[in-house]
DOVO-905510 format. One record per residue: residue number from 1; x, y, z of N, C-alpha, C in turn. Coordinates in steps of 0.2 Angstrom, whole numbers, plus 2048, in hexadecimal, padded with zeros to 3 digits. Layout:
# residues N
[site NUM [X Y Z] [X Y Z] [X Y Z]]
...
END
This chain:
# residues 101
[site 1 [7D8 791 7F5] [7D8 796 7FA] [7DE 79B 7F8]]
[site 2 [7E3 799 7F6] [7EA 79C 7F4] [7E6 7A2 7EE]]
[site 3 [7E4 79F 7EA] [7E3 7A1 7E3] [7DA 7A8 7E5]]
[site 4 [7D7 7A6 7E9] [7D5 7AC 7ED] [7D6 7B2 7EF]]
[site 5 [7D9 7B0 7F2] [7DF 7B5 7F7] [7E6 7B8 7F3]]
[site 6 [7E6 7B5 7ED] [7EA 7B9 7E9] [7EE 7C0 7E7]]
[site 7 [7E6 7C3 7E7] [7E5 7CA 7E5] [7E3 7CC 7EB]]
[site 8 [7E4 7CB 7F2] [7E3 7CE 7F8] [7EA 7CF 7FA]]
[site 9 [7E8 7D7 7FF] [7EE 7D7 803] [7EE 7D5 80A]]
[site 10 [7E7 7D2 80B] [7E9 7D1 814] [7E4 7C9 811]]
[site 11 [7DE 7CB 818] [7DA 7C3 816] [7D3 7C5 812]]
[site 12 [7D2 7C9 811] [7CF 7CD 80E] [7CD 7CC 805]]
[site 13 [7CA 7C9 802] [7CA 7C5 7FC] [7C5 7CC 7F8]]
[site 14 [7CB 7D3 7F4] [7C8 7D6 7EE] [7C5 7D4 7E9]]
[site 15 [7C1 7D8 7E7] [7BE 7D5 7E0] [7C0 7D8 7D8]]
[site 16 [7C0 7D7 7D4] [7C0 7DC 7CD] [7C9 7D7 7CC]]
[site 17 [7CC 7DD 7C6] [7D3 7DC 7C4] [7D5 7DE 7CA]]
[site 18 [7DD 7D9 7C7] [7E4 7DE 7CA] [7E4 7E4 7C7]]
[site 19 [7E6 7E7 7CE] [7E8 7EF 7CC] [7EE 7F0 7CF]]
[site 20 [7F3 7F3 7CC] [7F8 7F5 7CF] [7F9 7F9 7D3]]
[site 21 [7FB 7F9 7DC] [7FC 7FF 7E0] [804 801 7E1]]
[site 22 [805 804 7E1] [80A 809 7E3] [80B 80E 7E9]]
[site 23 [811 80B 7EE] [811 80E 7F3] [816 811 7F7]]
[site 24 [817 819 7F6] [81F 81A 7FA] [81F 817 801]]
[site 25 [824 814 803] [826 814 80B] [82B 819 80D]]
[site 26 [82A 81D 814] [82E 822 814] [831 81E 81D]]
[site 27 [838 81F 81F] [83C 81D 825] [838 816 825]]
[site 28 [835 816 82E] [835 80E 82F] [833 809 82B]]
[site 29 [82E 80C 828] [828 807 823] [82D 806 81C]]
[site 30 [832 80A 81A] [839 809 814] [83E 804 817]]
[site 31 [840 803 81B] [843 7FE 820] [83E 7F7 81F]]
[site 32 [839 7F9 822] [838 7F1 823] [833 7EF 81B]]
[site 33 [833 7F6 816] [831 7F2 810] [836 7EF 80A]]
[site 34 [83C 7EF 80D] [842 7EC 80C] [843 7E6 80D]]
[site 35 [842 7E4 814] [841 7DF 815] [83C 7D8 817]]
[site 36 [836 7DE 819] [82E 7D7 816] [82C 7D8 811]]
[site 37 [829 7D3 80F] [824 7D3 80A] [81E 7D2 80C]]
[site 38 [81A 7D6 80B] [811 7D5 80E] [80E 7D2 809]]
[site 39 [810 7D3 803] [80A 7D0 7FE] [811 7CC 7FA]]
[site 40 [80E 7C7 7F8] [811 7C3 7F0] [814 7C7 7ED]]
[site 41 [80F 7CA 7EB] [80F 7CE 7E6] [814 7D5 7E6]]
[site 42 [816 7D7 7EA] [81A 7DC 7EB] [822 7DD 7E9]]
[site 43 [825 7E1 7E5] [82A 7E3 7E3] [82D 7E9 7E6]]
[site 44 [833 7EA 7E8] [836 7F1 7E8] [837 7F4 7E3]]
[site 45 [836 7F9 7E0] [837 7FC 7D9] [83E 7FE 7D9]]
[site 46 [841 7F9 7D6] [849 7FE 7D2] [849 804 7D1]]
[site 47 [84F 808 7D6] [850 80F 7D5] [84B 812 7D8]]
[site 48 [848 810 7DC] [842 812 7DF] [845 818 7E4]]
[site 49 [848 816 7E8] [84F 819 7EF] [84F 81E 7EC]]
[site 50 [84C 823 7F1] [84E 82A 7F3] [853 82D 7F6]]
[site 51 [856 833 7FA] [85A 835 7FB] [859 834 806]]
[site 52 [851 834 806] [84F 835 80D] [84D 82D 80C]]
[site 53 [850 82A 809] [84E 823 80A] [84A 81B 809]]
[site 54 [843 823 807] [83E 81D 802] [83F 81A 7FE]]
[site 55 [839 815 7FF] [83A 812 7F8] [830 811 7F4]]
[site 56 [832 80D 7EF] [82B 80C 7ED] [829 806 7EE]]
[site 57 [824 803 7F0] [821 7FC 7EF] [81B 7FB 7EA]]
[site 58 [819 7F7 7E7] [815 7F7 7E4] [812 7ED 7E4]]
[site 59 [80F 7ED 7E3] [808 7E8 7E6] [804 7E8 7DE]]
[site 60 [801 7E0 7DD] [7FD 7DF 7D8] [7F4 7DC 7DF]]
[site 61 [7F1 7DF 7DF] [7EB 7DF 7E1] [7E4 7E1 7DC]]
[site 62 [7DE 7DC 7E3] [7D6 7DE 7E0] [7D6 7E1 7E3]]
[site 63 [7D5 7E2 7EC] [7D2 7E8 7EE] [7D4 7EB 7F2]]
[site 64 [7D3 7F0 7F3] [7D8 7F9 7F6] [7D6 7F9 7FD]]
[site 65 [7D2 7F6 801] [7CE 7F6 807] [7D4 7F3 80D]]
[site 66 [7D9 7EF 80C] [7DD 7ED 811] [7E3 7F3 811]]
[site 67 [7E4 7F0 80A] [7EB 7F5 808] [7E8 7FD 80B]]
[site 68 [7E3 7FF 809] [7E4 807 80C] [7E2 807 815]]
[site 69 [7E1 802 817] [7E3 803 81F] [7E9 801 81F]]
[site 70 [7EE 7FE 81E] [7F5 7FC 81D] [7F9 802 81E]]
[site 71 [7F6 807 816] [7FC 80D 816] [7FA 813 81C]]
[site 72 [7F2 813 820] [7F0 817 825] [7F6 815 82B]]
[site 73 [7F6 80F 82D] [7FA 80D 832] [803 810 831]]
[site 74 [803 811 82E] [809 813 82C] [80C 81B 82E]]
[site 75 [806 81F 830] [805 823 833] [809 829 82F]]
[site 76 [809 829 827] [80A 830 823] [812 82C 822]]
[site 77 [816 825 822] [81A 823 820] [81A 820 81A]]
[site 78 [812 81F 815] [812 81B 811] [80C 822 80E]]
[site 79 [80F 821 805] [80B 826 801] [809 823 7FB]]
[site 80 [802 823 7FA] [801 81F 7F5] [801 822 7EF]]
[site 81 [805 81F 7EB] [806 822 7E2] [802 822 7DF]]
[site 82 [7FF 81A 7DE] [7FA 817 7DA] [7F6 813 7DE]]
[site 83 [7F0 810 7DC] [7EC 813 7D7] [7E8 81A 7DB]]
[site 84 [7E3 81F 7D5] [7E2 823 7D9] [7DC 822 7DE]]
[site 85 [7D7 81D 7DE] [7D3 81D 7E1] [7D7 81A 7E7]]
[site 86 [7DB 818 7E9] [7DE 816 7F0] [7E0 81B 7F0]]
[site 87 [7E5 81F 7ED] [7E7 828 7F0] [7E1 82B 7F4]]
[site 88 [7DC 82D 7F0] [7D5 830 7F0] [7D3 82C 7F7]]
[site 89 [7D2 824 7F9] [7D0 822 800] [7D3 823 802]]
[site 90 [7D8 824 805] [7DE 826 80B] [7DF 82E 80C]]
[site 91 [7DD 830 809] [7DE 838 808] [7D7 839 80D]]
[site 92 [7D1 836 80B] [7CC 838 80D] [7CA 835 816]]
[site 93 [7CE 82E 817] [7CF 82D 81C] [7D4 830 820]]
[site 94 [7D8 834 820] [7DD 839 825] [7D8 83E 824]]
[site 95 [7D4 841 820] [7D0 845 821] [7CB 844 827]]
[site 96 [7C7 83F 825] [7C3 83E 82C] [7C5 83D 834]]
[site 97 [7CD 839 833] [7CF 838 839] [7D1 83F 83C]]
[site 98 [7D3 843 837] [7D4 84D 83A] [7CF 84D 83C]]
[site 99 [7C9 84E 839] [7C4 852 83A] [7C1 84D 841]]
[site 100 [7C4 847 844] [7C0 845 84A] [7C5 845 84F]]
[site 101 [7CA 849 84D] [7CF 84B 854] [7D0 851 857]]
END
């Protein structure tokens, strides 16, 4: 089960390679990407620290469907670097969530 769940960020079992994501946390979500870790797999990027705070996290995952509700919760606190199709879904889903409000 461990080795399933490897490449997932929640319970959620991706398929394909690992891909690499990347993701700014901005105020609270940089606070507590400091001190949890959500996936195994996750690093703070050295030098990553900005001036307002941030920082980067980045994650070895299969698939973008947790992680991109993840960085929505975050509510414009989390900016995705890489990869672009998770840029591209999240972009698209703040669109729709505009467009039904």
């Amino acid at each position: 089960l461990e080795g399933f769940l490897s490449g997932s960020f929640g319970a959620m079992s991706g398929r394909g390679a690992l891909q690499k994501v990347r993701i700014r946390l901005f105020g609270a979500a940089a606070r507590l990407g400091e001190e949890r870790i959500w996936h195994n797999s996750q690093t703070t990027e050295p030098g990553s620290r900005r001036k307002d705070g941030s920082i980067v996290v980045s994650f070895e995952l299969r698939g973008l469907d947790e992680v991109r509700r993840w960085v929505l919760q975050w509510e414009g606190e989390a900016e995705v670097l890489e990869p672009r199709a998770l840029k591209d879904q999240v972009k698209k889903a703040g669109q729709k969530i505009y467009q039904r409000s």
